[in-house]
Backbone as a chain_set.jsonl record, in Angstrom:
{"seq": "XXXXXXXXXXXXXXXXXXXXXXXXXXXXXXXXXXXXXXXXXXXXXXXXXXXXXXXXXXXXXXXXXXXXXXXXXXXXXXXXXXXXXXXXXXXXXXXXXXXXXXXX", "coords": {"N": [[38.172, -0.866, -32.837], [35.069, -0.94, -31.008], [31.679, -2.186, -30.678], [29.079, -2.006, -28.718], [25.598, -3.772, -27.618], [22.657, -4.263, -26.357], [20.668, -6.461, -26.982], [18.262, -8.245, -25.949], [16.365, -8.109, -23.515], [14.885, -11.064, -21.236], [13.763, -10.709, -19.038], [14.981, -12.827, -17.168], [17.25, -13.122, -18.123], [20.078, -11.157, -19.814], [20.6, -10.401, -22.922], [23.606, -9.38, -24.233], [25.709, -7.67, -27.14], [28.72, -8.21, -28.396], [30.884, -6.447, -30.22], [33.7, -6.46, -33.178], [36.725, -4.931, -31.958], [38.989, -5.099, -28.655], [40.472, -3.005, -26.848], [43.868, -1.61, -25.643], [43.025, 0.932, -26.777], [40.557, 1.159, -27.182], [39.123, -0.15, -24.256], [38.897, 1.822, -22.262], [35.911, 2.931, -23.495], [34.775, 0.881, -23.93], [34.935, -0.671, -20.889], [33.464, 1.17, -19.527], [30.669, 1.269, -20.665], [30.106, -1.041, -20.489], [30.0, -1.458, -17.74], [27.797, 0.905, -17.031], [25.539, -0.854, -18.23], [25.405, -2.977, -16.64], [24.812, -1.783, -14.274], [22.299, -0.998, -14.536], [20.731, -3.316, -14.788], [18.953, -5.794, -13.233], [19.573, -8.721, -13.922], [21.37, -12.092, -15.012], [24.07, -11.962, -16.764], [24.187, -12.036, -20.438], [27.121, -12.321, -22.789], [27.073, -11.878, -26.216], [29.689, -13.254, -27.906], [29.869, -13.338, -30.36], [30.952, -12.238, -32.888], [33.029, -10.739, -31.677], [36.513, -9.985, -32.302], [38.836, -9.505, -31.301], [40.43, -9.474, -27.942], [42.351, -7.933, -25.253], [44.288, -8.209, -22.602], [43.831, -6.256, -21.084], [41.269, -6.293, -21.805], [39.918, -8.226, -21.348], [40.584, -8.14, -18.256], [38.897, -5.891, -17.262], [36.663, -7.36, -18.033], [36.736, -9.35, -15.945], [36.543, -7.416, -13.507], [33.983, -6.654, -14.126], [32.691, -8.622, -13.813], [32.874, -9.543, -10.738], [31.072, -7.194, -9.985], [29.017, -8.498, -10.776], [28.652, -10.692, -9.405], [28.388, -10.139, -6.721], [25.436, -9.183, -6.709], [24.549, -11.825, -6.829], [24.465, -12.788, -9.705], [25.544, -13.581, -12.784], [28.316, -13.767, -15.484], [27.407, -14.715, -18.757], [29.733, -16.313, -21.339], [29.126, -15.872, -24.539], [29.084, -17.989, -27.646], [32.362, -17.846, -28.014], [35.024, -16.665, -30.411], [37.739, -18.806, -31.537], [40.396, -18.049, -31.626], [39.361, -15.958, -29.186], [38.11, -17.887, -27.55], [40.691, -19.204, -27.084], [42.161, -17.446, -25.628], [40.907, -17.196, -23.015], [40.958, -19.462, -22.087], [43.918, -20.209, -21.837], [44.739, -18.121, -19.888], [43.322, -18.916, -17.834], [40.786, -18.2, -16.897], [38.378, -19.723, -18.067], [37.541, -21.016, -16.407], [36.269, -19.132, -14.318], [34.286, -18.047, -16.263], [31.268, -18.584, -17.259], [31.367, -20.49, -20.224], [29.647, -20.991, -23.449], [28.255, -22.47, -26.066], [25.982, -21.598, -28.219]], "CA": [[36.901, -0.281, -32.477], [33.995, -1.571, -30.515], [30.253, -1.75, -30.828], [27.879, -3.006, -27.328], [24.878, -3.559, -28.232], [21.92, -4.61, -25.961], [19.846, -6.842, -27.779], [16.852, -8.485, -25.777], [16.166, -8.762, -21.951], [13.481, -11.575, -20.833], [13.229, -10.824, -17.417], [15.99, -13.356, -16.406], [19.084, -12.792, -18.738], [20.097, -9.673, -20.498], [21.669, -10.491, -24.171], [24.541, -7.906, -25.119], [26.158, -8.445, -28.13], [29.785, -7.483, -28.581], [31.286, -6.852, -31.931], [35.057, -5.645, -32.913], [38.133, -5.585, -30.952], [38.683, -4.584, -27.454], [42.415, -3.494, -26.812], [43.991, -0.984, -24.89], [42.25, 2.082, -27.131], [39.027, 1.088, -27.052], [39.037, -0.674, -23.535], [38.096, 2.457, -21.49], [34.601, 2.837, -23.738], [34.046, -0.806, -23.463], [34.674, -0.272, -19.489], [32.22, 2.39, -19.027], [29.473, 1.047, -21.484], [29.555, -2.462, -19.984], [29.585, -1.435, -15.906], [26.369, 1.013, -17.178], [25.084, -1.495, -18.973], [25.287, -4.193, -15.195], [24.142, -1.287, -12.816], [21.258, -0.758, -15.187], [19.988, -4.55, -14.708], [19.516, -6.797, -12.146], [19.768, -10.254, -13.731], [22.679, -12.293, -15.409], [24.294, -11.529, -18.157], [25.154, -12.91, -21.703], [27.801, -11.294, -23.763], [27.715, -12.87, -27.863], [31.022, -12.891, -28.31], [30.373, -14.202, -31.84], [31.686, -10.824, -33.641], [34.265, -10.115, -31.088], [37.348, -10.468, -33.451], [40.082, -9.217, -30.868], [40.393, -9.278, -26.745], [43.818, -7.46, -25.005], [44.523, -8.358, -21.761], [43.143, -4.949, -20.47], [39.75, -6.15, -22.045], [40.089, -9.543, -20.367], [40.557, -7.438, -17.054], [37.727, -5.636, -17.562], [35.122, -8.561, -17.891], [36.666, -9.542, -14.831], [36.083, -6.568, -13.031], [32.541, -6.608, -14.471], [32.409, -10.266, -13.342], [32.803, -9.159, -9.542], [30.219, -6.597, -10.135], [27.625, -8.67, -10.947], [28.636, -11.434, -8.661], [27.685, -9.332, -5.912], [24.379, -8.774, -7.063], [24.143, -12.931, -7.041], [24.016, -12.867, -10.831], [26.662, -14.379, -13.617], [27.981, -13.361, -16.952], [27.861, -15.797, -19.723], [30.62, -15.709, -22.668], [28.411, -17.419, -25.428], [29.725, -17.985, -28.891], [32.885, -17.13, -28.208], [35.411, -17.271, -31.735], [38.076, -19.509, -31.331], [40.951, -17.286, -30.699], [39.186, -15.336, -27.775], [37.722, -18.767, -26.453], [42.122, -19.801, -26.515], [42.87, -16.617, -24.691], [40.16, -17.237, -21.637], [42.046, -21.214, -21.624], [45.336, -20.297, -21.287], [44.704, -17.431, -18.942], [41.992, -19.475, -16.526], [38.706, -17.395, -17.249], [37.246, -20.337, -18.26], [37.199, -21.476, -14.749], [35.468, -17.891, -13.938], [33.06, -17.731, -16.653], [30.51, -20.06, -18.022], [31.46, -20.431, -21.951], [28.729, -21.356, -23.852], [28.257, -22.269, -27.414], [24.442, -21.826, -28.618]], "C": [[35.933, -1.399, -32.096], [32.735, -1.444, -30.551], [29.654, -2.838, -29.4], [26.752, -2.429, -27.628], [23.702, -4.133, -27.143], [20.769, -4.835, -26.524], [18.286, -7.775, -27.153], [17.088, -8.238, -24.165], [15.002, -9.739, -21.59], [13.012, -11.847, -19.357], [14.58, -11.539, -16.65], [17.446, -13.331, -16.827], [18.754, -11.336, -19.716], [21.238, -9.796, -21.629], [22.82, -9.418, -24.56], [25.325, -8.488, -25.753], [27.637, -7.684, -28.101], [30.404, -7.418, -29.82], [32.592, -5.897, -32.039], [35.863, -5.882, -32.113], [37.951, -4.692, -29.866], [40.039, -4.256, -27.172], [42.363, -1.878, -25.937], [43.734, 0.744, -25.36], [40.714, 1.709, -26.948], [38.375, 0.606, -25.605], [37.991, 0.465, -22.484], [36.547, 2.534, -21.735], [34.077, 1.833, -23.896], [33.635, -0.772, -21.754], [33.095, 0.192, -19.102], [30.675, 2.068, -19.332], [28.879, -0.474, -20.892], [28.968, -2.715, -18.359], [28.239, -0.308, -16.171], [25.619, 0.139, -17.549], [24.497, -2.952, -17.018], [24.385, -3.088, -14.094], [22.873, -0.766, -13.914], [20.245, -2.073, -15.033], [20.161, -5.203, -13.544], [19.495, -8.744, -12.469], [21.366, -10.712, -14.494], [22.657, -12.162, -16.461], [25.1, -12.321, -18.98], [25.752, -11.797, -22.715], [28.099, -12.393, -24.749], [28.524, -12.141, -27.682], [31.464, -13.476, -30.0], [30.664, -13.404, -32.929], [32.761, -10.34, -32.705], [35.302, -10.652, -32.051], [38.936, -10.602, -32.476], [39.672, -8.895, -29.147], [41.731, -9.155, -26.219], [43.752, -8.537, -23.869], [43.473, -7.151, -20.417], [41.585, -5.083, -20.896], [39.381, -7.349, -21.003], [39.764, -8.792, -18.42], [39.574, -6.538, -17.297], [36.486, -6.355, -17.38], [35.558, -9.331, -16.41], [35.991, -8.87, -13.482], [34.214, -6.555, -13.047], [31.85, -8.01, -13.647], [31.691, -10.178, -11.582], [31.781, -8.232, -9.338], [28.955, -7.384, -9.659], [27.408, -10.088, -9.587], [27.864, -10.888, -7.11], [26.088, -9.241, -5.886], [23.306, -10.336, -7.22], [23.85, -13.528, -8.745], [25.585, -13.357, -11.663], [26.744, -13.333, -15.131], [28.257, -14.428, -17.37], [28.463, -15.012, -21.084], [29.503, -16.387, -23.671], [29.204, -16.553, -26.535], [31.251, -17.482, -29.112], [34.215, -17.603, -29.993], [36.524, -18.114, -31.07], [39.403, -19.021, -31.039], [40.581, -16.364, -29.379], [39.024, -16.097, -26.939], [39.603, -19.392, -25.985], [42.641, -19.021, -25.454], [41.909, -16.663, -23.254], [40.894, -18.522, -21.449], [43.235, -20.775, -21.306], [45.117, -19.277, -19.741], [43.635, -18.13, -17.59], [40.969, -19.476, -16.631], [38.323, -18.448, -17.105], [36.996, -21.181, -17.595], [36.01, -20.433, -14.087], [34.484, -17.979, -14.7], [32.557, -18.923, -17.286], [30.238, -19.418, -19.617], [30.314, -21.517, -22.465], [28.93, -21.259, -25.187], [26.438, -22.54, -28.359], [24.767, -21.848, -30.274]], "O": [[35.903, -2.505, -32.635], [32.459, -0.251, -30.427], [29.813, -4.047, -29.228], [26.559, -1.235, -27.859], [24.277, -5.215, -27.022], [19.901, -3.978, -26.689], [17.328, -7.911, -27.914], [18.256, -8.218, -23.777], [13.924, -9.147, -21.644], [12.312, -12.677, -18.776], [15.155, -10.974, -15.72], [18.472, -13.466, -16.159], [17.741, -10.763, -20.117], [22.413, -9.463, -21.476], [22.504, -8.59, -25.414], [25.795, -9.574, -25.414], [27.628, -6.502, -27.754], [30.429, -8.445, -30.498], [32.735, -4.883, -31.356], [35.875, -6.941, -31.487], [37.139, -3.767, -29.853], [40.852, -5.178, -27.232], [41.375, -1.196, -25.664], [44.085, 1.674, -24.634], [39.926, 2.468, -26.384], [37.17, 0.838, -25.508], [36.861, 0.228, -22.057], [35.776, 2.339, -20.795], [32.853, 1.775, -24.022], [32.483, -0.823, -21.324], [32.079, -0.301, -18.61], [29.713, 2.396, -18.638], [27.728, -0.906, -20.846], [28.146, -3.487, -17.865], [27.354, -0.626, -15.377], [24.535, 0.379, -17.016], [23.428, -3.455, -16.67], [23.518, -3.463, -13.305], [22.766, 0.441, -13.7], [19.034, -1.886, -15.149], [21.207, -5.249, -12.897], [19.434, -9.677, -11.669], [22.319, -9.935, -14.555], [21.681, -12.179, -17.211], [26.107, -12.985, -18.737], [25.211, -10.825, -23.243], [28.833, -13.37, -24.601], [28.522, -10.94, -27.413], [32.497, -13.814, -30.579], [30.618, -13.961, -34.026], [33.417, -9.39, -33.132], [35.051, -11.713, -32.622], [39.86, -11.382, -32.705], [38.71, -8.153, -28.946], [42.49, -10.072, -26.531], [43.243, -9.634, -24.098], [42.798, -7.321, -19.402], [40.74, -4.273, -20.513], [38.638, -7.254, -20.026], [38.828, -9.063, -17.667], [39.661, -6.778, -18.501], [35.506, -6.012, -16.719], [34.653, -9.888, -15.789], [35.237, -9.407, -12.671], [33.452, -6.46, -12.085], [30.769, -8.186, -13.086], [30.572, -10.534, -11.211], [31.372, -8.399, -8.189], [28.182, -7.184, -8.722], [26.355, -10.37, -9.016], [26.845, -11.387, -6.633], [25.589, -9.24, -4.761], [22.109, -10.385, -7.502], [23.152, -14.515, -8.976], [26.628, -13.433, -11.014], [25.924, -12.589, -15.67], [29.059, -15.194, -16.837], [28.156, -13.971, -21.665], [29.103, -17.519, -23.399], [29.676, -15.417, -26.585], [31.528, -16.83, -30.118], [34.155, -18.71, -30.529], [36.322, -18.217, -29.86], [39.818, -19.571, -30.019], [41.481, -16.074, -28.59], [39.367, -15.864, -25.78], [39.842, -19.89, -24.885], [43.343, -19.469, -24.547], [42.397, -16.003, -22.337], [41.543, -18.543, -20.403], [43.576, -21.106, -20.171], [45.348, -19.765, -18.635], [43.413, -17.56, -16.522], [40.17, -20.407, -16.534], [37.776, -18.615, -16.015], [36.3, -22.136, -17.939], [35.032, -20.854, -13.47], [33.436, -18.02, -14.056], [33.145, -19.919, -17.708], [29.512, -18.539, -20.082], [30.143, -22.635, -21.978], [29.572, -20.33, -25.678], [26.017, -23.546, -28.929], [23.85, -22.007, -31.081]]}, "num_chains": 1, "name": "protein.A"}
């Protein structure tokens, strides 16, 4: 199970917090909640990933998808905080060529 949480906006980034696992049950209401969540804003976005516990493949594909979204729109997502198994699974797979990982 997943919780998205939209926790501040200051005009130029838009915090959403992610918490829980993301896998191929929960993926669709991650989907849905995160592409409302982009056509609802127009700047870039930060997803804490510092409660994410678990990311599939199908969630991974997902933030990609979302990625292209926002790219469009001239805007970025940032991973921040991510834990240290999700930040291994964006390294092996590439991501972290695609997204800007951050550790605040």
């Amino acid at each position: 199970m997943f919780e998205l949480c939209t926790e501040s906006n200051d005009g130029k980034n838009v915090i959403i917090s992610v918490k829980g696992e993301i896998d191929i049950y929960s993926a669709p209401d991650f989907k849905e909640s995160l592409y409302q969540s982009i056509n609802d804003v127009q700047q870039t976005i930060i997803l804490d990933c510092s409660d994410l516990t678990y990311i599939d493949s199908m969630g991974l594909g997902i933030l990609v998808g979302a990625l292209k979204r926002v790219r469009q729109k001239d805007h970025n997502i940032i991973i921040r905080n991510p834990r240290s198994t999700v930040r291994k699974l964006f390294r092996i797979t590439g991501l972290d060529k695609a997204f800007i990982i951050e550790e605040v």
